[in-house]
N, C-alpha and C positions, 0 to 999 in steps of 0.2 A: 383680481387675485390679491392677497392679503400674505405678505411672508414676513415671519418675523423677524429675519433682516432687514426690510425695506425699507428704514428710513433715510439710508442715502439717496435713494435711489428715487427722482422724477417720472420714472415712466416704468409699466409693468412687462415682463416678459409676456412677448408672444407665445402661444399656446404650443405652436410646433417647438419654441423654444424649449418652453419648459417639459413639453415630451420628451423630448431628446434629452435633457441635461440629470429628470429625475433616474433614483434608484429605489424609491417604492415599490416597485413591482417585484423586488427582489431581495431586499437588505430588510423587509419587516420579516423576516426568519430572527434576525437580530432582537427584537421586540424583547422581548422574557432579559437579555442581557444587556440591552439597554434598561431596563428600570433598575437591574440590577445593578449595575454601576451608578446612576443615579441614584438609588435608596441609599449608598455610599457614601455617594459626595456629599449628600446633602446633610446627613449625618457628620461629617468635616465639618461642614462648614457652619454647625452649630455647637460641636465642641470648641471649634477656634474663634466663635462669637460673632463670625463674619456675617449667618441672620440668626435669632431670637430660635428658642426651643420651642416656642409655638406656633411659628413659622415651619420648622422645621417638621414635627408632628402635623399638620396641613400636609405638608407636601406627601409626604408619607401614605397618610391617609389617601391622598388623592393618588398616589402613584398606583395603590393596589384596585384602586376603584377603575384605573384604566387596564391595567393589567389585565383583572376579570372579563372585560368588555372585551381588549384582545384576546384572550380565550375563546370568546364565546365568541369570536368572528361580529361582533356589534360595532366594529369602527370601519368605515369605508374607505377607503386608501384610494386618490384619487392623484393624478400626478404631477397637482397644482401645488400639493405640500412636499413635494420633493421627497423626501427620505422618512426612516422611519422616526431617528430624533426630531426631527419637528412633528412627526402627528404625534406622539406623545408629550409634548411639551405643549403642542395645541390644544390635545383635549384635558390637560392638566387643567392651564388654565379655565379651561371648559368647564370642567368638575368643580375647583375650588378659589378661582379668581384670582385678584391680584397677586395672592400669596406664590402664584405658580410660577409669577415671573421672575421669583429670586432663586428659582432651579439652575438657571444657567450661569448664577454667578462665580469668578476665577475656574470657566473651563469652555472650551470650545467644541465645536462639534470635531476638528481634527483629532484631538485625542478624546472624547467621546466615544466616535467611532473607534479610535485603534482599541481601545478597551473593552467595547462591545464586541470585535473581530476576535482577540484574545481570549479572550471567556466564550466565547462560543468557541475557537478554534481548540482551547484545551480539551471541553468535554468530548469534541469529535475525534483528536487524536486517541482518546480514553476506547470512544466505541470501537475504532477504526480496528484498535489493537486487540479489545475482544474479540472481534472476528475473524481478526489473523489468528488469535489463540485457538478458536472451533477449529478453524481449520487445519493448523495444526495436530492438534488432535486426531484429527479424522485421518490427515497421514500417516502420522503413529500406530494408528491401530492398523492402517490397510497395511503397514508395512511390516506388521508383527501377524496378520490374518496369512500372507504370502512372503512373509520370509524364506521359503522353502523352495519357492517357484523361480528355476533358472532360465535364464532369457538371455539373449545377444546383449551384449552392450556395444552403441556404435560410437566410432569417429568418422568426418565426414559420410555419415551417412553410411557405410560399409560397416561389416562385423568387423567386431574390434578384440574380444575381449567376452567372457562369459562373466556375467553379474547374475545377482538375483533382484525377483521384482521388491524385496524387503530394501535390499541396496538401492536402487530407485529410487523408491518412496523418500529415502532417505537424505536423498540427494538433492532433491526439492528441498527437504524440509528447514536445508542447512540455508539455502536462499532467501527462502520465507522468515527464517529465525532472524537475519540480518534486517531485515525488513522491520519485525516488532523490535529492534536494537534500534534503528533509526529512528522510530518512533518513539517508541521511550527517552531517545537522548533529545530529541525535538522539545519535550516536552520540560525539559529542567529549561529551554531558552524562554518558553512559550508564561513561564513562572516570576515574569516580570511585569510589575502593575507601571502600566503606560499615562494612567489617569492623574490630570494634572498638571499635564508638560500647558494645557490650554495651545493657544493656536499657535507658538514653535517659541516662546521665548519664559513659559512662566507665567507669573501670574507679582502686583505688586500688594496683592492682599495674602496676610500672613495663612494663608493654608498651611496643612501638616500631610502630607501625601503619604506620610507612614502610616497615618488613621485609614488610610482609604487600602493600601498594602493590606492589611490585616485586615479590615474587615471585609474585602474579596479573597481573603486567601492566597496570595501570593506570596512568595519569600522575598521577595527584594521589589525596590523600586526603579525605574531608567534613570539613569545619570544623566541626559542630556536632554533636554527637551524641542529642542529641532534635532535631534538624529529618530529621540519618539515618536513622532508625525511623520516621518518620514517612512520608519520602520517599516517596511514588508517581509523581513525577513524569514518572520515563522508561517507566513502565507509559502510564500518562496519553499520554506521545508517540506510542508507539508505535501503542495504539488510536486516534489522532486520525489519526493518517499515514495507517492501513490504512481506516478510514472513508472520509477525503477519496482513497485513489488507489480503493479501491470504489466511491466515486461515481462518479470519471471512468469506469471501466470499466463501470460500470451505463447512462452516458451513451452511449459506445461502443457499448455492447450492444443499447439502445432504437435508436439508428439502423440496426444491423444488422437487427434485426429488422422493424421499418419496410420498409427497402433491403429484405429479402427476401421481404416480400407482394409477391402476385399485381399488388396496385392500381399499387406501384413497380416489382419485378422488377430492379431496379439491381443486384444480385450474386446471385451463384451460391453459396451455402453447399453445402463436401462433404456427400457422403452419412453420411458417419462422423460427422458432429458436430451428426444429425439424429436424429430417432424418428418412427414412425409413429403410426397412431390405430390402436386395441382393433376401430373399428366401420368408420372407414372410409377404403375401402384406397387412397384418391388423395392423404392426408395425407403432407407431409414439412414439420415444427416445428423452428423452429431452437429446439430448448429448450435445450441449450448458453448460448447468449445468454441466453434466458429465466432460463436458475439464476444466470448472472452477476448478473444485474439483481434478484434476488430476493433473492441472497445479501449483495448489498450494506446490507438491512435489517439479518443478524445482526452486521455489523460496525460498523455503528452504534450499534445496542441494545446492543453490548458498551461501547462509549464510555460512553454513558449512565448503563448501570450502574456504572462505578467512578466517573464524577463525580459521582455519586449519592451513593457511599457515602463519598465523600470529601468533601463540601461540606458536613458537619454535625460530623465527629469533631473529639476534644478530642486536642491533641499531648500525648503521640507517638503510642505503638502502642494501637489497638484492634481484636476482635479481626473488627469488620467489614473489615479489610483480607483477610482470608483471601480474600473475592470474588474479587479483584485476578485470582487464577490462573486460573480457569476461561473469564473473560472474555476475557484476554491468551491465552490458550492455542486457543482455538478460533478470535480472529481470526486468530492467526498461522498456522493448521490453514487457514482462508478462504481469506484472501488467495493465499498462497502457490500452494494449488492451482488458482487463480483464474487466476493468471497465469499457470501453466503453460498451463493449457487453452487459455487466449486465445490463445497465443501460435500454439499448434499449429491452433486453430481459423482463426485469419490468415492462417498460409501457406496453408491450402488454401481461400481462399476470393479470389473473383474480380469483379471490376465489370465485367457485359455493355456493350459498348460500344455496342453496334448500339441498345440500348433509352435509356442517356443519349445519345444523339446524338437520336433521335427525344424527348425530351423537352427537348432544349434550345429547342427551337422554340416551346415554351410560357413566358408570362409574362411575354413583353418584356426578358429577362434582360440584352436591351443597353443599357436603357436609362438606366442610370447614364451609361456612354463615350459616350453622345450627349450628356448634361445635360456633362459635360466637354470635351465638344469646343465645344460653345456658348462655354462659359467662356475658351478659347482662343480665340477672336472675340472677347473682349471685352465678353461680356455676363456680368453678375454672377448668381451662381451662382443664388440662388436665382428671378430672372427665366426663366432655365435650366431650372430644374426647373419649373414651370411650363408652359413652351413644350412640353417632353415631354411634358408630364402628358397636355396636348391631343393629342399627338400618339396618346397609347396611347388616350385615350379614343376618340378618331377612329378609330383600328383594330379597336377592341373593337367599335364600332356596326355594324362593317362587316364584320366578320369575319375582318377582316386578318391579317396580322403584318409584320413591320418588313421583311423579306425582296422581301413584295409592296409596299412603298408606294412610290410614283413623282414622279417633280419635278412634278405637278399634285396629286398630294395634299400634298405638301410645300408648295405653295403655298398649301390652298386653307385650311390651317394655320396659316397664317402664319407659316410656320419659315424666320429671319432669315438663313439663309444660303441661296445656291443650290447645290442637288447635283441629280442625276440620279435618285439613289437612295440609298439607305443602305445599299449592298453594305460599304464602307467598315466596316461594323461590326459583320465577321464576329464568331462566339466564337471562334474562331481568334485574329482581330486582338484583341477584349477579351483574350484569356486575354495574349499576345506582349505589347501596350501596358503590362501594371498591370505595373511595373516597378518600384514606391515597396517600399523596404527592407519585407520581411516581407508580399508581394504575392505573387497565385495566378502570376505568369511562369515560364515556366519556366523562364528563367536564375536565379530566384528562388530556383525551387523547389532547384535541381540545387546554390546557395550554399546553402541548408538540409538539403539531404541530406549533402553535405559537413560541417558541422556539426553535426549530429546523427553520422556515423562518429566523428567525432573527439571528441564529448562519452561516446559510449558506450564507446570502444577505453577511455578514462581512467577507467573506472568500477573502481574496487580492490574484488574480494568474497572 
């Protein structure tokens, strides 16, 4: 085995060694942003004179002749070359000889790599956030198709409250919104060119690491060069974003699947983003949902892992950072097709309306806007709640509900004001009355659909 390291070293690694220690198998996804940073440096390093411009055009030349080759899947990755910066520096030299060996000079593979991780990890937060933009969308619209549609709203699981499914919709979307916020702010940190720090102290050849700044596009360069090797941070971000917008979506998901037993029946899931059972044949599973919900564990345990391996190391590089990719790689593999699915599983699903109307009638749902309208009489709130309370206990003994109670049971009550009845408190009227800024109304609703268009239309991906 031949490493271009190895001239300290007397004796070769053993083969299970070097199994265990590569990350070939997984970090040549980095390929395309490794030459990319490479076609950089080495451009530095012929503006500051440190090798000859025809040196520099060679390498050039040969970097894209590898490139091609990885394209077209023509280089064999085997895991005697460790990573993917040495098979590209391998077959450099391959392609154009000595010339290839002045690639690596004033930089290490430590920042290397961090710079490679960067620039891949920018363009992934870039997709990540289009997709939360689709899906976005696709809430907006279901929530403007069924703004109309009133439905239970619960706490603990109990009627709480009449909302509509537009209000819903919406309610997600405010979660989801904060999600493309963290993303977006991830990405001003993610805007720092790490190239240069070399292996934790600099470099004593006059580099200009602003030439390399500019020509990857970043706005600023790391101040420190062992805290840039060391750097996980915008790894760290990006696991902690895709965590917290998986949960939302696992939450999303537990109600869908709820909403579509038999016991609720509140939505229609397509047949398409359903399965059936092996034994028997009347089953139709939203498993769809189910994998959201499930999935949302590996996105977690990916978190975990790298704060794991990160809450003990000594600065800078060690080489438990290699985790780093496989963790980052599969959330962003998660997520991604997470939201896609949601999005499309959305538009084809539906809130039966005929079954939330018959379930509005459970729970006393009105009886908040009654402990309120007391309160506009002049009675302090919580005497108010009170007065209700008796009122539901009175209905429950009897079998009532608010619909049948009459100016003699209101009396026999003791309920402080005189009415006829409590028609007055349709969910019609609840849902029209909650009027207070970020309320289920649907003038509410239709000022939140309007701003949600307008937050999504500004989304840059």
């Amino acid at each position: 085995m031949s490493n271009l390291w190895g001239g300290r070293f007397s004796k070769q690694m053993e083969h299970f060694t070097a199994d265990y220690n590569e990350s070939i198998s997984f970090d040549h996804k980095l390929y395309q942003y490794s030459i990319m940073g490479s076609k950089a440096h080495v451009r530095m390093l012929a503006e500051q004179g440190i090798v000859s411009h025809d040196i520099c055009e060679e390498i050039l030349r040969g970097l894209a002749v590898v490139e091609n080759k990885l394209d077209r899947n023509e280089v064999e990755f085997s895991f005697l070359d460790e990573d993917i910066m040495m098979i590209i520096e391998k077959e450099l030299i391959k392609e154009i000889g000595e010339a290839g060996k002045y690639l690596h000079t004033a930089r290490s593979r430590n920042d290397q790599n961090a710079v490679d991780e960067t620039l891949f990890l920018r363009d992934a937060v870039k997709k990540t956030i289009g997709h939360l933009k689709d899906l976005l969308e696709v809430i907006t619209i279901k929530a403007e198709e069924e703004a109309h549609k009133i439905m239970p709203g619960f706490t603990h699981l109990q009627h709480a409250q009449p909302i509509t499914a537009g209000f819903y919709y919406m309610a997600h979307f405010q979660g989801l919104k904060r999600d493309v916020e963290r993303f977006q702010e991830s990405l001003r940190r993610l805007d720092v060119n790490p190239l240069g720090a070399c292996a934790m102290a600099g470099t004593t050849l006059p580099t200009d690491r602003m030439i390399t700044s500019r020509l990857l596009g970043f706005a600023a360069t790391s101040e420190n060069a062992m805290d840039t090797v060391a750097n996980r941070d915008g790894i760290a971000e990006y696991l902690f974003n895709a965590a917290l917008c998986m949960t939302h979506l696992s939450g999303f998901a537990e109600e869908i699947i709820v909403f579509n037993s038999q016991e609720f029946n509140f939505i229609t899931i397509d047949d398409s983003f359903c399965t059936g059972s092996s034994i028997m044949p009347q089953k139709k599973n939203p498993d769809i949902a189910e994998l959201v919900r499930g999935k949302a564990g590996r996105a977690i345990g990916n978190l975990v892992t790298l704060l794991t391996v990160l809450k003990g190391t000594f600065l800078t590089l060690n080489k438990d950072y290699q985790e780093d990719k496989e963790a980052l790689f599969d959330s962003i593999h998660t997520l991604d097709r997470t939201l896609f699915i949601f999005a499309r599983m959305l538009e084809h699903m539906t809130f039966n309306e005929d079954v939330l109307r018959a379930q509005l009638k459970k729970g006393f749902i009105e009886a908040t806007d009654l402990a309120e309208f007391l309160v506009l009489q002049q009675i302090p709130f919580r005497e108010a709640h009170e007065i209700v309370g008796r009122l539901v206990k009175y209905c429950e003994s009897r079998g009532m509900t608010f619909e049948e109670v009459g100016k003699a049971d209101l009396i026999q009550v003791g309920f402080p004001v005189e009415l006829e009845n409590l028609s007055q408190f349709s969910v019609e009227n609840c849902i029209a009355n909650r009027n207070s800024f970020g309320g289920t109304s649907f003038t509410e609703v239709e000022r939140q659909i309007v701003n949600a268009k307008m937050f999504t239309a500004g989304i840059a991906t």
